[in-house]
Backbone as JSON Lines, residues from 0, in Angstrom:
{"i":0,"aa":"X","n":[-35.38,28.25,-17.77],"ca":[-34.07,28.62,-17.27],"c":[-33.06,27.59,-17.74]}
{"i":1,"aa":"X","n":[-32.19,28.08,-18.15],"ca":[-30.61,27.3,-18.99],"c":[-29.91,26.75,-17.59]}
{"i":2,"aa":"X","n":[-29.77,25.59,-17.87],"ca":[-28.43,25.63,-16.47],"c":[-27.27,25.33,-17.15]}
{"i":3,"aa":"X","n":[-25.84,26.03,-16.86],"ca":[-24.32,25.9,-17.39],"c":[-23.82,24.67,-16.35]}
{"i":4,"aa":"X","n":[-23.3,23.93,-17.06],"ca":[-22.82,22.88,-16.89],"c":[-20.86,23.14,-17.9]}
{"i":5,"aa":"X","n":[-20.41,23.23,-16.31],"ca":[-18.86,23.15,-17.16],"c":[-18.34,22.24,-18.16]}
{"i":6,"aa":"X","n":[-17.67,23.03,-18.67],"ca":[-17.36,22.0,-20.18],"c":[-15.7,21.66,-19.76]}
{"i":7,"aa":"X","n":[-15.33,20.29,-20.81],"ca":[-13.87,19.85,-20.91],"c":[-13.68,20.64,-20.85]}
{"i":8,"aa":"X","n":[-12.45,20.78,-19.84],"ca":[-10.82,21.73,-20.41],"c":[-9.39,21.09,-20.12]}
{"i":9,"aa":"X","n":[-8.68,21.28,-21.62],"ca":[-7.36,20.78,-21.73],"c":[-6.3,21.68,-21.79]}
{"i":10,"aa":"X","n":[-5.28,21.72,-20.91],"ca":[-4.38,23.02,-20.9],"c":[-2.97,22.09,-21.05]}
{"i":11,"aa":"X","n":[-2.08,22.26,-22.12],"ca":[-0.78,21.59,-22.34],"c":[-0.06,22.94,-21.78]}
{"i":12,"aa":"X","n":[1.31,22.19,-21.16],"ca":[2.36,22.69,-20.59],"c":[3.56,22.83,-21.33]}
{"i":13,"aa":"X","n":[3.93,22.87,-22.08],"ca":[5.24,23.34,-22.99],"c":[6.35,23.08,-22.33]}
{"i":14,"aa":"X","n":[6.5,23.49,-21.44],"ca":[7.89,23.6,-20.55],"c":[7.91,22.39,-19.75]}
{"i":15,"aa":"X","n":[7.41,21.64,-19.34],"ca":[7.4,20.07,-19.25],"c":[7.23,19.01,-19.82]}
{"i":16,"aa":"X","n":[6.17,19.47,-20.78],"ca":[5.32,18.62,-21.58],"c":[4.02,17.52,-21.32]}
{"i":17,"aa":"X","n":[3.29,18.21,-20.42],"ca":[2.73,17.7,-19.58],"c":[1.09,18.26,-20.04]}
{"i":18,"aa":"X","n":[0.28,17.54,-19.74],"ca":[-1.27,18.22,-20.1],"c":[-2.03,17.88,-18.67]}
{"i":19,"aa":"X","n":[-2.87,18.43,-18.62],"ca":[-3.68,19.02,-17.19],"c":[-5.34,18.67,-17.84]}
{"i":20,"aa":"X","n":[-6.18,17.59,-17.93],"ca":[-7.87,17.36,-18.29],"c":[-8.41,17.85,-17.4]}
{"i":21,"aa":"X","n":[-9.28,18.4,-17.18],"ca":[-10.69,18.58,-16.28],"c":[-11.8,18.39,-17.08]}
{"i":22,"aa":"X","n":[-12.7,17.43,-16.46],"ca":[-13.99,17.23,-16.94],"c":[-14.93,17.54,-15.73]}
{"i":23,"aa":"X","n":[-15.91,17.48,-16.62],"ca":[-17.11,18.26,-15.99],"c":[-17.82,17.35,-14.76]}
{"i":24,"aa":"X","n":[-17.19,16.37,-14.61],"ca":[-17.8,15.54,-13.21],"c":[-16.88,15.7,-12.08]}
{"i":25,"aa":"X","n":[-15.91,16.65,-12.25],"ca":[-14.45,16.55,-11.21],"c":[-13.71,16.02,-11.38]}
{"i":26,"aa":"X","n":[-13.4,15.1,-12.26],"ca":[-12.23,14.19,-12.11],"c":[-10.86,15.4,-13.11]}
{"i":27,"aa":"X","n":[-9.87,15.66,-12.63],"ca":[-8.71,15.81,-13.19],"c":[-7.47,14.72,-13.67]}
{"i":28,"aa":"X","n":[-6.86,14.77,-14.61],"ca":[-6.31,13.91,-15.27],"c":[-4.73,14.42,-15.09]}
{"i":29,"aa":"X","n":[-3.85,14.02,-15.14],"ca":[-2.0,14.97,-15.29],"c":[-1.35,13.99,-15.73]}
{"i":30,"aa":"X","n":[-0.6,14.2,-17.27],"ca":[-0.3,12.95,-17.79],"c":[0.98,14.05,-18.19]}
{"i":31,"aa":"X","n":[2.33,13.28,-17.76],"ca":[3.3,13.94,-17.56],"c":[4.62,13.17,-18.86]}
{"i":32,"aa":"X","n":[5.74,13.66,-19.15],"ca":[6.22,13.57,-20.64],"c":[6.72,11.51,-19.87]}
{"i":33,"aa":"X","n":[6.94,11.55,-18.8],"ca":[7.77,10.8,-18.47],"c":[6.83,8.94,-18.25]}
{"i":34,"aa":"X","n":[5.54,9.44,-19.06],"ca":[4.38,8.33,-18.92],"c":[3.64,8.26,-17.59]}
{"i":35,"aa":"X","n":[3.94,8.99,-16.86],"ca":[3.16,9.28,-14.84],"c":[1.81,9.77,-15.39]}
{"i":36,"aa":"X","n":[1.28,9.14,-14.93],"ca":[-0.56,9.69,-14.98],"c":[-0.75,9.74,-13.7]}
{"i":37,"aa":"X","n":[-1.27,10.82,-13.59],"ca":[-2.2,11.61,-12.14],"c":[-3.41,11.82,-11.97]}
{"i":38,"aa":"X","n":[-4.43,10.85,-11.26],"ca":[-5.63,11.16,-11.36],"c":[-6.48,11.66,-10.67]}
{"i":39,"aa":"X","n":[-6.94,12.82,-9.86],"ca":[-7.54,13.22,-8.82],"c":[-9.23,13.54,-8.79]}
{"i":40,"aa":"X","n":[-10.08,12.38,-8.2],"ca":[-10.68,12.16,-8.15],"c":[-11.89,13.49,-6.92]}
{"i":41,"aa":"X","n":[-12.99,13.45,-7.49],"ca":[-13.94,14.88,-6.93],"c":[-14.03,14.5,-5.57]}
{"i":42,"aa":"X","n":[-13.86,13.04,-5.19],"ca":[-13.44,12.4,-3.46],"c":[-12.86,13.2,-2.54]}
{"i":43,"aa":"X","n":[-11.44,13.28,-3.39],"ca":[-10.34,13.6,-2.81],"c":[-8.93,12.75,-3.19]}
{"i":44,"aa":"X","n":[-9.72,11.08,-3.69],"ca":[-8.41,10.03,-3.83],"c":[-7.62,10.58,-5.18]}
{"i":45,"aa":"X","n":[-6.42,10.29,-4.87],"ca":[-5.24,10.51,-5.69],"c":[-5.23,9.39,-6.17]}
{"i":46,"aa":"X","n":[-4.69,9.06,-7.74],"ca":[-4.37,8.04,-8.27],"c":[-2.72,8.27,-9.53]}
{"i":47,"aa":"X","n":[-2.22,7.58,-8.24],"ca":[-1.08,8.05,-9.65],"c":[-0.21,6.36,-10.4]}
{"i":48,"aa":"X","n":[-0.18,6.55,-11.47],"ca":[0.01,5.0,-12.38],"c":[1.81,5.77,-12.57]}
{"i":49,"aa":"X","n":[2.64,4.71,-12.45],"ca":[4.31,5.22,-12.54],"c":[4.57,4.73,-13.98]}
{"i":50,"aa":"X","n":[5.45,4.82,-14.61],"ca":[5.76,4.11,-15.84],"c":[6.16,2.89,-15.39]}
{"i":51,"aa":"X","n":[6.62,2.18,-14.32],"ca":[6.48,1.31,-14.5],"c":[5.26,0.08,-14.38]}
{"i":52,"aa":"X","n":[4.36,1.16,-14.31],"ca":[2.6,0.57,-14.27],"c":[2.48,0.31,-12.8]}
{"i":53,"aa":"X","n":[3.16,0.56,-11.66],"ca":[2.71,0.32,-10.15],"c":[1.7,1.54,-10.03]}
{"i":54,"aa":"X","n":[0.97,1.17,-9.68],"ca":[-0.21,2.04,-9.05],"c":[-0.39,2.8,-7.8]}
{"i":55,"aa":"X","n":[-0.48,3.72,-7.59],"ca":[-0.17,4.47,-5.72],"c":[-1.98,4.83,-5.35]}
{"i":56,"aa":"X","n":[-2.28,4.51,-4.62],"ca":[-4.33,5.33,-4.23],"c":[-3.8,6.23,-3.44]}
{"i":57,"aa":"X","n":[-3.91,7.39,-3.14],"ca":[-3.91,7.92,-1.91],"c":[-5.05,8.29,-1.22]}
{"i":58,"aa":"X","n":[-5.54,8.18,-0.42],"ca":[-6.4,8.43,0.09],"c":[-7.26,9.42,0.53]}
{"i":59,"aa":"X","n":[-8.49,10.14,0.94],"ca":[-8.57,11.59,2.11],"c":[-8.37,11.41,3.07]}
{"i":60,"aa":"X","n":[-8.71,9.99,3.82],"ca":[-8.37,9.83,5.15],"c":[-7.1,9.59,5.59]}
{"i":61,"aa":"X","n":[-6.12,9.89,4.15],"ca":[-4.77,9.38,4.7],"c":[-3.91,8.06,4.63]}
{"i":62,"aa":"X","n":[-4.79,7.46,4.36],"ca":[-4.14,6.23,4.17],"c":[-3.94,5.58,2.57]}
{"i":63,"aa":"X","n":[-2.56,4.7,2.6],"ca":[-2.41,4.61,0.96],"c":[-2.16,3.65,0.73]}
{"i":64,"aa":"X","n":[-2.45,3.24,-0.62],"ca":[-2.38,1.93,-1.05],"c":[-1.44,1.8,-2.54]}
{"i":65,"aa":"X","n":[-0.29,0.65,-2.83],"ca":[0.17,1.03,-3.44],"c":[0.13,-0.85,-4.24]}
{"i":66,"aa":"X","n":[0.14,-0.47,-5.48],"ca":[-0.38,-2.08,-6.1],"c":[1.02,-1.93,-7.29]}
{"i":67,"aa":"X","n":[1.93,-3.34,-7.25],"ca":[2.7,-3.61,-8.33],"c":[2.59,-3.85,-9.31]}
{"i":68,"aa":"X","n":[3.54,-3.69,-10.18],"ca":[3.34,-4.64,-11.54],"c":[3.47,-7.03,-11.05]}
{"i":69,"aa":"X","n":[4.33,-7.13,-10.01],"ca":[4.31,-8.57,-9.64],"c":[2.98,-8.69,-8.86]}
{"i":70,"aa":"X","n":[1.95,-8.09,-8.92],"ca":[1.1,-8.48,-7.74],"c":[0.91,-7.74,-6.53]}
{"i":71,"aa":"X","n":[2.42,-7.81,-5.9],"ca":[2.63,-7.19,-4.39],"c":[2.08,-5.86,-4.3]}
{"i":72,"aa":"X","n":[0.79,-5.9,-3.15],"ca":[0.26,-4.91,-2.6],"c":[0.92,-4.38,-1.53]}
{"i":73,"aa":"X","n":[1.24,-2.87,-1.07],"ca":[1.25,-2.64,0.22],"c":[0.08,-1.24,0.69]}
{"i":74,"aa":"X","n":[0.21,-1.44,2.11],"ca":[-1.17,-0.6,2.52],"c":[-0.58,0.15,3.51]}
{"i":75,"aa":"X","n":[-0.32,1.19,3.47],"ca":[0.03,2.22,4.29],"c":[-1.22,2.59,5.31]}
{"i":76,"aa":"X","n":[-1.36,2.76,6.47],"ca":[-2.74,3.12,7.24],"c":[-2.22,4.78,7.96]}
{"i":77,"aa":"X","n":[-2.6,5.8,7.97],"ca":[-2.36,6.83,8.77],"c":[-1.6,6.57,9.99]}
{"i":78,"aa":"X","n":[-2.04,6.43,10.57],"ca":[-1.14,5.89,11.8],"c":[0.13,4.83,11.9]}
{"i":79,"aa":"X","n":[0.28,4.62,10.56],"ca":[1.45,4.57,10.43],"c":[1.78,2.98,10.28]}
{"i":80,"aa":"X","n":[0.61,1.95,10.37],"ca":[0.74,0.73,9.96],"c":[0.9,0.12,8.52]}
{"i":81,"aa":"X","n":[1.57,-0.93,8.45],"ca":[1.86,-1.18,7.12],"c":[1.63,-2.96,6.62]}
{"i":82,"aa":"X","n":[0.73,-3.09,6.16],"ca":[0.49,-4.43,5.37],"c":[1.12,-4.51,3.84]}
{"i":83,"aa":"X","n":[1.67,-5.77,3.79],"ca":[2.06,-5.89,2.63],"c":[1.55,-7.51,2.42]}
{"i":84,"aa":"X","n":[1.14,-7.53,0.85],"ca":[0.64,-9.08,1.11],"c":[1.61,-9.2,-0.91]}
{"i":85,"aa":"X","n":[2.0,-10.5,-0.83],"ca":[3.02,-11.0,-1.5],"c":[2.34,-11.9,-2.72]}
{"i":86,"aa":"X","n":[2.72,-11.83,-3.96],"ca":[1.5,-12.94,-4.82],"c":[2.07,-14.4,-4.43]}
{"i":87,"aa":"X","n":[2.55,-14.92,-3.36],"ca":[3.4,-16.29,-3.36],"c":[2.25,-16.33,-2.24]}
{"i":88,"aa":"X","n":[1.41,-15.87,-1.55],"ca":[0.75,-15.69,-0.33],"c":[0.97,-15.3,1.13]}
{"i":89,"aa":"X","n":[2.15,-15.09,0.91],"ca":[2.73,-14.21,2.17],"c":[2.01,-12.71,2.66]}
{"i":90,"aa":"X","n":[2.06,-12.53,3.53],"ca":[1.39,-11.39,4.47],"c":[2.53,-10.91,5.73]}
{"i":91,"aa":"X","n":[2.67,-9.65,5.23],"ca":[3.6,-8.9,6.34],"c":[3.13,-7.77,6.51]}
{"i":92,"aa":"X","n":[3.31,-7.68,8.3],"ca":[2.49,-6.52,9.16],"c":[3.04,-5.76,9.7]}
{"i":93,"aa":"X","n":[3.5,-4.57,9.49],"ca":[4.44,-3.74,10.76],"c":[3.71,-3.07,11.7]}
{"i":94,"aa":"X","n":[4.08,-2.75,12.54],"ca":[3.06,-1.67,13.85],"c":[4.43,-1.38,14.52]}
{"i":95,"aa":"X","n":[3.95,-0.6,15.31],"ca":[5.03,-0.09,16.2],"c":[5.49,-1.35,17.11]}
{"i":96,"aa":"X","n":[4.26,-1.94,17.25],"ca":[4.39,-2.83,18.74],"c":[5.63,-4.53,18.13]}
{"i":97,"aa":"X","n":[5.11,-4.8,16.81],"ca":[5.71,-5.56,15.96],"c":[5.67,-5.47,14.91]}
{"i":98,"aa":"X","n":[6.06,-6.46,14.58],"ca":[6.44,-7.14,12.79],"c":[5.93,-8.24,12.68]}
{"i":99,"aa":"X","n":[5.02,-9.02,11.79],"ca":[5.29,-10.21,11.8],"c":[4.85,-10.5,10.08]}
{"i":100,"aa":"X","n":[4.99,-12.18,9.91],"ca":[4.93,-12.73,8.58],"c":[3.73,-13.66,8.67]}
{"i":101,"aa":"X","n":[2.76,-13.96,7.33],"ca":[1.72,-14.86,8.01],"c":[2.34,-15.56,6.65]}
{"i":102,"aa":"X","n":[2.27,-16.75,6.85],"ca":[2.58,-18.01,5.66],"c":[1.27,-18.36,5.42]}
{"i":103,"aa":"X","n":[1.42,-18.73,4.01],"ca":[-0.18,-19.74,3.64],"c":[-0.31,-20.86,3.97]}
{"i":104,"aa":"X","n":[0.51,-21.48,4.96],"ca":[0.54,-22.65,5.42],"c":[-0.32,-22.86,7.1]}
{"i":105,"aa":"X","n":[-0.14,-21.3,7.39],"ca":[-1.04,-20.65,8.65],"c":[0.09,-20.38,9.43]}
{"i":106,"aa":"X","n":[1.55,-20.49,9.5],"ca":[2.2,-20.11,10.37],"c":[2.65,-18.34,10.01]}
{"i":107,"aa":"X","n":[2.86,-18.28,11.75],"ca":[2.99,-17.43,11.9],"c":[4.23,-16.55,12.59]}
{"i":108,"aa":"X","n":[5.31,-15.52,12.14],"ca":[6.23,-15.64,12.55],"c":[6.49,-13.53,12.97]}
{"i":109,"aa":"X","n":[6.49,-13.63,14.81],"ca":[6.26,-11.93,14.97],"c":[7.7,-11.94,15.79]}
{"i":110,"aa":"X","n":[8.33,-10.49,15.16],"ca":[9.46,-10.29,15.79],"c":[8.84,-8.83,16.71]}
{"i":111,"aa":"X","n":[9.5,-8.56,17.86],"ca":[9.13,-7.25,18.84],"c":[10.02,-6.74,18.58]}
{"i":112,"aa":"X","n":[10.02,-5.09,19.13],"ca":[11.01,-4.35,19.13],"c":[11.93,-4.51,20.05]}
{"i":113,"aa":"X","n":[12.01,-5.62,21.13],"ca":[13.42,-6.07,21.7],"c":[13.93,-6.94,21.35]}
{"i":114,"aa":"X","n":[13.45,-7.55,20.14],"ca":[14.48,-8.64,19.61],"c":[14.11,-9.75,20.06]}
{"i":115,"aa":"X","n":[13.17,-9.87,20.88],"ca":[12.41,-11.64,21.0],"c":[11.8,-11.63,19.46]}
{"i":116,"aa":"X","n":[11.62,-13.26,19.05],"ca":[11.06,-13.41,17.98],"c":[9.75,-14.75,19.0]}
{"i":117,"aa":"X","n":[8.78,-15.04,18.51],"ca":[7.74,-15.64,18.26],"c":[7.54,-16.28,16.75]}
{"i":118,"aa":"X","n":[7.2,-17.5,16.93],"ca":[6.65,-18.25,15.86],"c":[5.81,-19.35,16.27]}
{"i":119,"aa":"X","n":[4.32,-18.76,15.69],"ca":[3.57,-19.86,15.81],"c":[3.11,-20.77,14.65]}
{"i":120,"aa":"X","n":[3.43,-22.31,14.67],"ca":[3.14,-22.86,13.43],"c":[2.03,-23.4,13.32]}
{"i":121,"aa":"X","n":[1.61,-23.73,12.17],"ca":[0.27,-23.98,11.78],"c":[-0.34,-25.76,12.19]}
{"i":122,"aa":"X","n":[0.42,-26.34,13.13],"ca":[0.12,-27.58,13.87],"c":[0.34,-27.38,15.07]}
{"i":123,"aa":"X","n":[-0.04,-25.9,15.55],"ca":[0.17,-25.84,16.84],"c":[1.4,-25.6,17.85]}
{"i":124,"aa":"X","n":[2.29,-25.57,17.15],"ca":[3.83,-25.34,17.51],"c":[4.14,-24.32,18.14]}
{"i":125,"aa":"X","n":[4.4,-23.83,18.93],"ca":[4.54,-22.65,19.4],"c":[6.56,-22.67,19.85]}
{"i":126,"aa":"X","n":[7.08,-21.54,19.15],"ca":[8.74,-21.45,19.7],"c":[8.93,-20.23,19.96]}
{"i":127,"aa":"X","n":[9.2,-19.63,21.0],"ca":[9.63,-18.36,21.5],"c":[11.52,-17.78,21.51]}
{"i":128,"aa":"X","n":[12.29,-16.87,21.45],"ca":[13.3,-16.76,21.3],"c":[13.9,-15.56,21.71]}
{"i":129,"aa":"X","n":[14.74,-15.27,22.81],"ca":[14.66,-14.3,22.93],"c":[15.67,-13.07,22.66]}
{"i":130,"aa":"X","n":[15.92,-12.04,22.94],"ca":[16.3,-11.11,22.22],"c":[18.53,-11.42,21.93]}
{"i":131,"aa":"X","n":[18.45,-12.83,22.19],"ca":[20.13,-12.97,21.95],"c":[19.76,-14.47,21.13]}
{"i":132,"aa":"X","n":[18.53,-14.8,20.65],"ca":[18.47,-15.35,19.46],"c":[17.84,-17.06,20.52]}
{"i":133,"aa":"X","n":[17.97,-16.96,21.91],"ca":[17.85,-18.34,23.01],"c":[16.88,-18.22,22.95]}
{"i":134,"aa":"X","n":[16.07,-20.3,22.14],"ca":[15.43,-20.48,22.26],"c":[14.57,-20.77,24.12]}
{"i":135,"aa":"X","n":[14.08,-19.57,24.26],"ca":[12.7,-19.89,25.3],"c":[11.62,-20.41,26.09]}
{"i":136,"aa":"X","n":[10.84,-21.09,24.65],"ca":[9.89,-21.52,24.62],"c":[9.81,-22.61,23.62]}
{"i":137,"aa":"X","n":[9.37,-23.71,23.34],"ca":[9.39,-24.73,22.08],"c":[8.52,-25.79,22.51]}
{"i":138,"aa":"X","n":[7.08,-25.77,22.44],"ca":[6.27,-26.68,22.75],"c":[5.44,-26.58,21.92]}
{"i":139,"aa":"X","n":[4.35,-27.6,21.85],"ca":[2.85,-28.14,21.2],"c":[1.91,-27.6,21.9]}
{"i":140,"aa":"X","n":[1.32,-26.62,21.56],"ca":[0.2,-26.05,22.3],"c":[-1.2,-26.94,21.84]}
C-alpha cells in the first residue's frame, strides 16, 4: 500500500504581491511585497518578522511575545500582563494591581494605581510616597 504524503505548494498573489508556502509538515510561510514574513506554525504559534526585523510569537494560549531589533523584549500574557525587559538590564512589569521597574543594581521601584509610589533599594532602603508625591515612609529595613 502507497501512502500520499502532501507535496509543496506555492500560490503567488498578483494583486498584492505576496506568495502563500505550504509544506508538507504544516508549517505555512506569507511573505508579503512589503518584506513582512508570516509564519504559522502546525502548533498554532504565529510568527511574524516586520521589515524592520522585530519579531512578534503569538501564541495558542494567547499570550505574545514580541523581540526588537535593540534587544528589547516585551511579553504580553493573556490576562493582560506585560513584561518588558530592556538590553541596559532593566525590567518593567505592568498588572492591573501595579507597575513597577527592577534595576540591575536590585532596586526596585512600584507605582499603584492611586498614585503612591514604592521604592525599594538594593541596600535595603525602603521609601514610600504617597499619592501627592509626600514622602511617607524613608527608612533602612
Amino acid at each position: 500500500m502507497e501512502k500520499n504524503s502532501p507535496e509543496l505548494s506555492v500560490y503567488y498573489y498578483a494583486e498584492n504581491k505576496s506568495t502563500h508556502t505550504a509544506y508538507p509538515d504544516g508549517l505555512e510561510i506569507l511573505q508579503f511585497s512589503n518584506e513582512q514574513t508570516e509564519k504559522l506554525y502546525p502548533d498554532g504559534t504565529k510568527e511574524i518578522t516586520f521589515p524592520d526585523q522585530t519579531v512578534k510569537y503569538i501564541f495558542p494560549n494567547g499570550s505574545e511575545e514580541s523581540i526588537f531589533p535593540d534587544g528589547t523584549v516585551i511579553r504580553l500574557e493573556k490576562n493582560g500582563n506585560k513584561t518588558m525587559e530592556f538590553p541596559n538590564g532593566q525590567r518593567e512589569i505592568h498588572t492591573q494591581e501595579y507597575k513597577s521597574r527592577e534595576y540591575p543594581d536590585g532596586t526596585v521601584k512600584t507605582v499603584y494605581p492611586d498614585g503612591r509610589q514604592e521604592t525599594r533599594y538594593s541596600n535595603g532602603r525602603l521609601r514610600v510616597k504617597d499619592n501627592d508625591g509626600n514622602i511617607v515612609v524613608d527608612r533602612l529595613c
